[in-house]
C-alpha positions as CSV (number, residue, x, y, z in Angstrom):
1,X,129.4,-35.6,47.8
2,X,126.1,-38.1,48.5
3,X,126.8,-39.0,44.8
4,X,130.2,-40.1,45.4
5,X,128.9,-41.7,48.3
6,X,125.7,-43.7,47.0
7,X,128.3,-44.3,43.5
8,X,131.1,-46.0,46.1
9,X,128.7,-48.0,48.0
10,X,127.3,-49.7,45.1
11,X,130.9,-50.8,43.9
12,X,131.8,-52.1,47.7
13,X,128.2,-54.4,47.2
14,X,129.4,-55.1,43.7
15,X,132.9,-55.7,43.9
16,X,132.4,-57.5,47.2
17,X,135.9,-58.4,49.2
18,X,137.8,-57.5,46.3
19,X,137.6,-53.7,47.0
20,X,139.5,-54.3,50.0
21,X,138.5,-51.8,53.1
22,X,137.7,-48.8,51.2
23,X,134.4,-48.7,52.0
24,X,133.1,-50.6,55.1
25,X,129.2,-51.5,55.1
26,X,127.1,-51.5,58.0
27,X,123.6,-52.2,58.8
28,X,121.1,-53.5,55.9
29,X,124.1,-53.4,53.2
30,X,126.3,-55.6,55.2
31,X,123.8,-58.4,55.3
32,X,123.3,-57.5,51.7
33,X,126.8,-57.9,51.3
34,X,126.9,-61.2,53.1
35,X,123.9,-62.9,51.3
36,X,126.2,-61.9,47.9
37,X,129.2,-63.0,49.0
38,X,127.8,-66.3,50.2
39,X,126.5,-67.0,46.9
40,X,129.0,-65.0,44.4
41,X,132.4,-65.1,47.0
42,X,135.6,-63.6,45.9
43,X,136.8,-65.8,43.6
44,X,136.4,-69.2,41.9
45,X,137.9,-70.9,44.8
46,X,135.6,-69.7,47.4
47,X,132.4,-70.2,45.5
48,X,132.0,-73.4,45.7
49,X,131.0,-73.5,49.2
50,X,129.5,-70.3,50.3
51,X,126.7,-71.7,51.9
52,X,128.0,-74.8,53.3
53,X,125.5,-78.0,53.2
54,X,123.4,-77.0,56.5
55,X,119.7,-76.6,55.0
56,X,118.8,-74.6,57.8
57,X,121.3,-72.2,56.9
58,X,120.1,-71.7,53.0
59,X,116.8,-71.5,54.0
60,X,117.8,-68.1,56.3
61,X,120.1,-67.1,53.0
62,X,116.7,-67.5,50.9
63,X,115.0,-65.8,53.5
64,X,117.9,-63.3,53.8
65,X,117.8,-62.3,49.7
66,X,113.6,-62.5,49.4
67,X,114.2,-59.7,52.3
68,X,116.7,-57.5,51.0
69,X,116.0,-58.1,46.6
70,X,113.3,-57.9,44.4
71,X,111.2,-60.9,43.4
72,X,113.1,-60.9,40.0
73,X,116.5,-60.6,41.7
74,X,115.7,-63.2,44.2
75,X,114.6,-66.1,41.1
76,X,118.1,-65.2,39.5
77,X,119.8,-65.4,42.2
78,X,118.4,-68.7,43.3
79,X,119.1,-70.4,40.0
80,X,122.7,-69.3,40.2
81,X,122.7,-71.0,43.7
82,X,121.4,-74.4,42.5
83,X,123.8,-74.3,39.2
84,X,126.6,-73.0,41.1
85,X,126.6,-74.3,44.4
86,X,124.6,-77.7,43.7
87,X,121.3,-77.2,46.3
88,X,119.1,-79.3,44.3
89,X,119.1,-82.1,47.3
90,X,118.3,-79.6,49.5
91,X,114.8,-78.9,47.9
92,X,113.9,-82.3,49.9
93,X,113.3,-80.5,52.9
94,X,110.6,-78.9,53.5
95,X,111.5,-76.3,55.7
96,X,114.2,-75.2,52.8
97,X,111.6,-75.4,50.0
98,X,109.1,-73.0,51.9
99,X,111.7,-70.1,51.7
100,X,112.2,-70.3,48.2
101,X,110.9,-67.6,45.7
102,X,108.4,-70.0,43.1
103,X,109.5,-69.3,39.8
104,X,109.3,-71.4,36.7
105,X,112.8,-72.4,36.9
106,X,112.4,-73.6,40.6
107,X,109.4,-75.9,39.1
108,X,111.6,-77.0,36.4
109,X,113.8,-77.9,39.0
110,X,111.4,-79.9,41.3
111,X,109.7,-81.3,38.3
112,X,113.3,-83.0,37.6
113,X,113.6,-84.1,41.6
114,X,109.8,-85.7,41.3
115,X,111.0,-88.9,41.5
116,X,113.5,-88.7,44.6
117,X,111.3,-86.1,46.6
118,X,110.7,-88.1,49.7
119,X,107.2,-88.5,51.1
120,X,107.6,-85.0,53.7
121,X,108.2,-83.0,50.9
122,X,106.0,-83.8,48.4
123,X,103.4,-81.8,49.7
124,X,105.2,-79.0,49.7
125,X,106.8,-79.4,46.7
126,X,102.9,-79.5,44.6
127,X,101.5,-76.4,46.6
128,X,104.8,-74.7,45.2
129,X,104.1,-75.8,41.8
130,X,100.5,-75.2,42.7
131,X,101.3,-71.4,42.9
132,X,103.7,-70.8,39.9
133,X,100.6,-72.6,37.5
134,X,98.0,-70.4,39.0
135,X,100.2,-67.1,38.1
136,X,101.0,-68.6,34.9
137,X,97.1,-69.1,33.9
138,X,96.2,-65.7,35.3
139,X,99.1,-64.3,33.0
140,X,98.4,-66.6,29.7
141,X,95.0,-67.6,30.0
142,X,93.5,-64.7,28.9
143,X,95.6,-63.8,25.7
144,X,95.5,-67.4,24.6
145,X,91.4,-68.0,24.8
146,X,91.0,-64.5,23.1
147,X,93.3,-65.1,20.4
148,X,92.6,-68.7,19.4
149,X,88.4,-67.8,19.7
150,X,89.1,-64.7,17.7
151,X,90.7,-66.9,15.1
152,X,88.3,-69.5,15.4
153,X,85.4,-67.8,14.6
154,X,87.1,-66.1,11.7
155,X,88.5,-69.7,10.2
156,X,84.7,-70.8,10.4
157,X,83.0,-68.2,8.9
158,X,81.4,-69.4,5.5
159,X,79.6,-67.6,2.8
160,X,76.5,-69.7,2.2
161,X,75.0,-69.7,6.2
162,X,72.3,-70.8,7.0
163,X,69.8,-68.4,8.1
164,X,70.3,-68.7,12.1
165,X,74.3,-68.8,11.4
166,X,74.3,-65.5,10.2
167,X,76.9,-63.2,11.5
168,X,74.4,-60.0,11.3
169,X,77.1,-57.4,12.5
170,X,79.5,-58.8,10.1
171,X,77.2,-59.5,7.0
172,X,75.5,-55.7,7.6
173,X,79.0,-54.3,7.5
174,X,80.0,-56.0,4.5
175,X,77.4,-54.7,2.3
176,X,77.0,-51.5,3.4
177,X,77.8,-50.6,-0.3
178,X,74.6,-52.4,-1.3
179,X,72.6,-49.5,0.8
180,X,69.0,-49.1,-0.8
181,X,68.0,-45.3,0.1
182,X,64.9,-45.4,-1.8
183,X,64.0,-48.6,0.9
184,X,66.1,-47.7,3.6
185,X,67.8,-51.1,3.4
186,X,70.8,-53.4,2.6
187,X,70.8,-55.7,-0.4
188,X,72.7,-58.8,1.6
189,X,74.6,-60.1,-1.7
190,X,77.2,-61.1,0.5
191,X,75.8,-63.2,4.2
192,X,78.6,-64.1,6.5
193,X,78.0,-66.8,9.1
194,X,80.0,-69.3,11.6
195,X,80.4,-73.0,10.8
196,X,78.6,-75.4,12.3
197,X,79.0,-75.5,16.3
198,X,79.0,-77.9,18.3
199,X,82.0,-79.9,16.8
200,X,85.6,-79.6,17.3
201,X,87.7,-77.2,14.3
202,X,90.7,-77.8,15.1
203,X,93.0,-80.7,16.2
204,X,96.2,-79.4,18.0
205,X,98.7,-81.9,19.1
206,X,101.8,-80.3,21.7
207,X,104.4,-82.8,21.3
208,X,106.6,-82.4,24.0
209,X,110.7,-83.1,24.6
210,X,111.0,-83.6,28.2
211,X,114.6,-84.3,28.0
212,X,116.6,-81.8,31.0
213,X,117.4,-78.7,28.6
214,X,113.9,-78.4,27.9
215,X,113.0,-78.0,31.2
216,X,110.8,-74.5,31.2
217,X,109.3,-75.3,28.0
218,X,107.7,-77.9,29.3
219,X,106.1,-76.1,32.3
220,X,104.9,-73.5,30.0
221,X,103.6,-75.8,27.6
222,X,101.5,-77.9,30.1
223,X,99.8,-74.4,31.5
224,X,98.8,-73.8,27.3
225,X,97.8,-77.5,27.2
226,X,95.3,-77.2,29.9
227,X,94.0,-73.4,28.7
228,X,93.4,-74.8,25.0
229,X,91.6,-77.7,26.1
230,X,89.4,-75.6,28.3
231,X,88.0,-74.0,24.6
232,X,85.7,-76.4,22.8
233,X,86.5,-75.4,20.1
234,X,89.7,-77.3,19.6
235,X,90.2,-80.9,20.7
236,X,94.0,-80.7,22.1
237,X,96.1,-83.5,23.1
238,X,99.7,-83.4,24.9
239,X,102.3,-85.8,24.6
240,X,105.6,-86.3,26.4
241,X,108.7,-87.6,25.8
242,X,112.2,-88.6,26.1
243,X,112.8,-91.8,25.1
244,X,109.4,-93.1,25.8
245,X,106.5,-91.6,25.3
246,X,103.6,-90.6,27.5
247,X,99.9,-89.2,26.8
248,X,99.0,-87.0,29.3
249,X,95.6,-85.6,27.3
250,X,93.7,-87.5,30.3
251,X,95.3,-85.5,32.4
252,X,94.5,-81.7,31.2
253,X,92.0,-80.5,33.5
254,X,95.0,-80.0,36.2
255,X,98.0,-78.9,34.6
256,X,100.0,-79.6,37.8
257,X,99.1,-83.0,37.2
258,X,100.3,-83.0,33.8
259,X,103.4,-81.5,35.4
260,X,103.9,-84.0,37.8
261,X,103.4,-86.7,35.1
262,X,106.4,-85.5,33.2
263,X,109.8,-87.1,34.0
264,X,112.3,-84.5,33.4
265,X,115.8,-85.6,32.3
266,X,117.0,-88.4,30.0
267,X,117.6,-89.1,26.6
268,X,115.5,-87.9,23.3
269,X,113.9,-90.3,20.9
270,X,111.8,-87.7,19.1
271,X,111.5,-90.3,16.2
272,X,109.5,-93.0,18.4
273,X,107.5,-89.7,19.7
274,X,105.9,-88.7,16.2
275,X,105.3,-92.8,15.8
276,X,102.8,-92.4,18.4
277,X,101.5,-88.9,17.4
278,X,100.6,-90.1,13.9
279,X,98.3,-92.0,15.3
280,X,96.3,-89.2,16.8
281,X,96.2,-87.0,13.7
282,X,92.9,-88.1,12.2
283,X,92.0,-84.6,10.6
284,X,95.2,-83.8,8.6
285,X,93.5,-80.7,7.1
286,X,92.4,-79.9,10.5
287,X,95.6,-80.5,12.7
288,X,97.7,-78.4,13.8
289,X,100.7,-80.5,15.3
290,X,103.3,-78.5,17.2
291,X,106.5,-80.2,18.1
292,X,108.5,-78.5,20.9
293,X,111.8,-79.6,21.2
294,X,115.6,-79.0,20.5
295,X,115.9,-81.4,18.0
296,X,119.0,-83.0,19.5
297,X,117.3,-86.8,18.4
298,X,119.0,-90.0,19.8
299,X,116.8,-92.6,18.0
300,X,116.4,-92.9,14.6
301,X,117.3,-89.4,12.6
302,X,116.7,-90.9,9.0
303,X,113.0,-91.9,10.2
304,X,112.6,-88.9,12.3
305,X,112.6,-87.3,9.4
306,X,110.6,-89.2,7.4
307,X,107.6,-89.3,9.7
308,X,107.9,-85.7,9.7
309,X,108.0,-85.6,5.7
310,X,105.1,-87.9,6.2
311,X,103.0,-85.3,8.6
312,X,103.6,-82.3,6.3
313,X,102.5,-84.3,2.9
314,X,99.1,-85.5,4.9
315,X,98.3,-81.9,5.3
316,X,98.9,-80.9,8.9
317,X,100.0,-78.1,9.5
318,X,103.3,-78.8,12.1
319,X,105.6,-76.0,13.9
320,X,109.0,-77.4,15.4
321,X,109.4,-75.0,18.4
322,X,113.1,-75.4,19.5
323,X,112.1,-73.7,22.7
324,X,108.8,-72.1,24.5
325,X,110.7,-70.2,27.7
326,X,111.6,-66.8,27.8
327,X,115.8,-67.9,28.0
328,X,116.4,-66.3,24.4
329,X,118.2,-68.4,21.8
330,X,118.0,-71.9,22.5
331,X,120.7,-74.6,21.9
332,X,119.4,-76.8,19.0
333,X,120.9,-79.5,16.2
334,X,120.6,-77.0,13.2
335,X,121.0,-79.6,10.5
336,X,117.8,-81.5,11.5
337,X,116.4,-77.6,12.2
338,X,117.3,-77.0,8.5
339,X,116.3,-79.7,7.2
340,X,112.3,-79.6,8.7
341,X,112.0,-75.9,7.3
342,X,113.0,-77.2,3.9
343,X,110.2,-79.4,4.4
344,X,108.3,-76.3,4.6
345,X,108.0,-76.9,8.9
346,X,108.7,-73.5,10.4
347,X,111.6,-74.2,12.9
348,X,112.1,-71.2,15.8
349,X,112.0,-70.8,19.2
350,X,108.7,-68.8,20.7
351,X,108.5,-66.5,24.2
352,X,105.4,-67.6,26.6
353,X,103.6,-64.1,25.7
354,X,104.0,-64.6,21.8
355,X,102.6,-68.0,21.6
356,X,99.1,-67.1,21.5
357,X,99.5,-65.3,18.7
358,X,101.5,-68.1,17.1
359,X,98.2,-69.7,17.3
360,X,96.3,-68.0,16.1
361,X,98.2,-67.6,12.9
362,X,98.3,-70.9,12.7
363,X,94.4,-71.3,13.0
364,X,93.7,-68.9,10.2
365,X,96.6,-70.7,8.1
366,X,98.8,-67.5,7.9
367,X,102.7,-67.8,6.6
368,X,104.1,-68.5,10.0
369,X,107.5,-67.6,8.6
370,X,105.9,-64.4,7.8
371,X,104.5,-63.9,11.1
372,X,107.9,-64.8,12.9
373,X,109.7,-62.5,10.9
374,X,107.3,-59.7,11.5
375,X,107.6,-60.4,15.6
376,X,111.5,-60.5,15.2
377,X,111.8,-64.3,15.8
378,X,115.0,-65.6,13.8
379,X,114.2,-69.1,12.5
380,X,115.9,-71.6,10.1
């Protein structure tokens, strides 16, 4: 009999007012049932206003869902509430922005606001991008240093060290077949070592479509920026763009600052974008130039894809990313997608958690077609 019970009340909260009075709610589950029906209503007709336009009154309904839903309940919900019910605006009070759950979409949507967020808000508005970066690097940091190191050390390793380059753990453990019993020692016929430290070994370029539907990608892109340029290894460089372009490599030792330097929305000249990036490969052999975008281009496509003929054939190595979020299969121009991957540019999209590894393939010049398939990433 509970069964029945428990099994009926979750169809009153799901169905909402269409199950009629079968069921009434009281207590916790009708303000649950409320905050739903505000957002969700009863039919198309009645959701378009659920929450009216008081910003008072959707900062108690954020309040309201953060109380009664889980933290990943709450971001969904709120994204439905800004694509359904059109709140963006009322991100520009403070009050309002304080009760919102910070979520990478929520940043996307700020990030896109930057530049009509009035003076009382912006405060608020960078300590709750503030917090969403500082989860992200706790989350990605981490993965990313150890992977691209890792790979790092391997790509430098050499044959012919020199005596205080030797990898002793490594060397001893490749010649272990070379034991000497009668001397109790190993013959080192092979000696592995590190290349030469101190200088950069690897060049990687994020080229990045700010245009609106690439939103999240850019957020997590700007949190990987900032990790790899905190390894010396590499020498990394971000660029931005819609359809002009913006350097933000001065920028990487705060990646809210690079956030904030992005101007979400717009067109997409990705054509003019490589233009500028060819200019900061300098190491071909050594560059690894990622392109992150949807390939939707509204400049030139003919040159587009030239300059990106041109990148391959000076020995880069460049990944087209159509999208670094975790949202699934992106939306992207497949003729320009299949064109680049007969180029011999892989062309897929990549989750936040698998783009570390990406790297690090990358870095130790692995088949990155190979690698996708064998992580279950579908690309052109």
């Amino acid at each position: 009999m509970a069964n029945e019970q428990e099994a009926a009340r979750r169809w009153r909260l799901v169905l909402g007012q269409d199950a009629g009075e079968s069921l009434t709610l009281g207590g916790a589950d009708a303000a649950i049932d409320a905050a739903l029906d505000a957002l969700y209503g009863a039919g198309p007709d009645t959701r378009s206003g659920g929450l009216g336009g008081s910003a008072p009154r959707v900062a108690r309904w954020l309040g309201d869902i953060r109380q009664y839903f889980p933290s990943s309940v709450v971001q969904v919900m709120q994204k439905d509430a800004f694509d359904r019910l059109g709140l963006q605006q009322m991100l520009c009070e403070p009050e309002m922005l304080a009760a919102v759950e910070p979520d990478v979409h929520l940043v996307a949507t700020l990030l896109s606001l930057n530049r009509v967020l009035p003076n009382k808000t912006r405060a608020t508005a960078r300590a709750v991008v503030a917090k969403v970066v500082e989860e992200l690097e706790k989350k990605l940091s981490t993965p990313m240093r150890q992977a691209v190191s890792g790979s790092l050390n391997r790509a430098a390793r050499n044959r012919r060290p020199r005596h205080q380059d030797i990898d002793w753990p490594r060397t001893i453990r490749a010649n272990l077949r070379h034991y000497q019993p009668d001397y109790q020692t190993i013959i080192p016929e092979t000696r592995i070592g590190y290349g030469r430290r101190g200088r950069s070994l690897r060049d990687i370029v994020l080229c990045v479509d700010q245009s609106g539907s690439m939103a999240p990608s850019v957020v997590y892109a700007s949190v990987f920026a900032a990790v790899l340029a905190s390894i010396k290894a590499v020498t990394t460089s971000v660029v931005v763009f819609d359809t002009t372009v913006v350097d933000l490599t001065p920028l990487l030792h705060d990646p809210v600052e690079v956030l904030f330097g992005t101007q979400l929305g717009g067109g997409t000249d990705i054509n003019r974008a490589l233009a500028y990036c060819q200019g900061l490969v300098t190491r071909p052999q050594d560059t690894i130039f990622v392109l992150i975008s949807d390939l939707y281009e509204g400049g030139n496509n003919a040159e587009m894809l030239r300059r990106a003929a041109s990148l391959v054939g000076s020995g880069a190595q460049v990944i087209s990313l159509l999208a670094l979020d975790d949202s699934g299969a992106p939306s992207y121009d497949r003729n320009n997608a299949a064109q680049l991957a007969a180029m011999g540019i892989p062309c897929f999209a990549c989750t936040p958690d698998l783009f570390p590894d990406l790297m690090a393939a990358a870095i130790q010049r692995h088949s990155l077609e190979q690698w996708a398939s064998q992580a279950g990433i579908v690309h052109a």
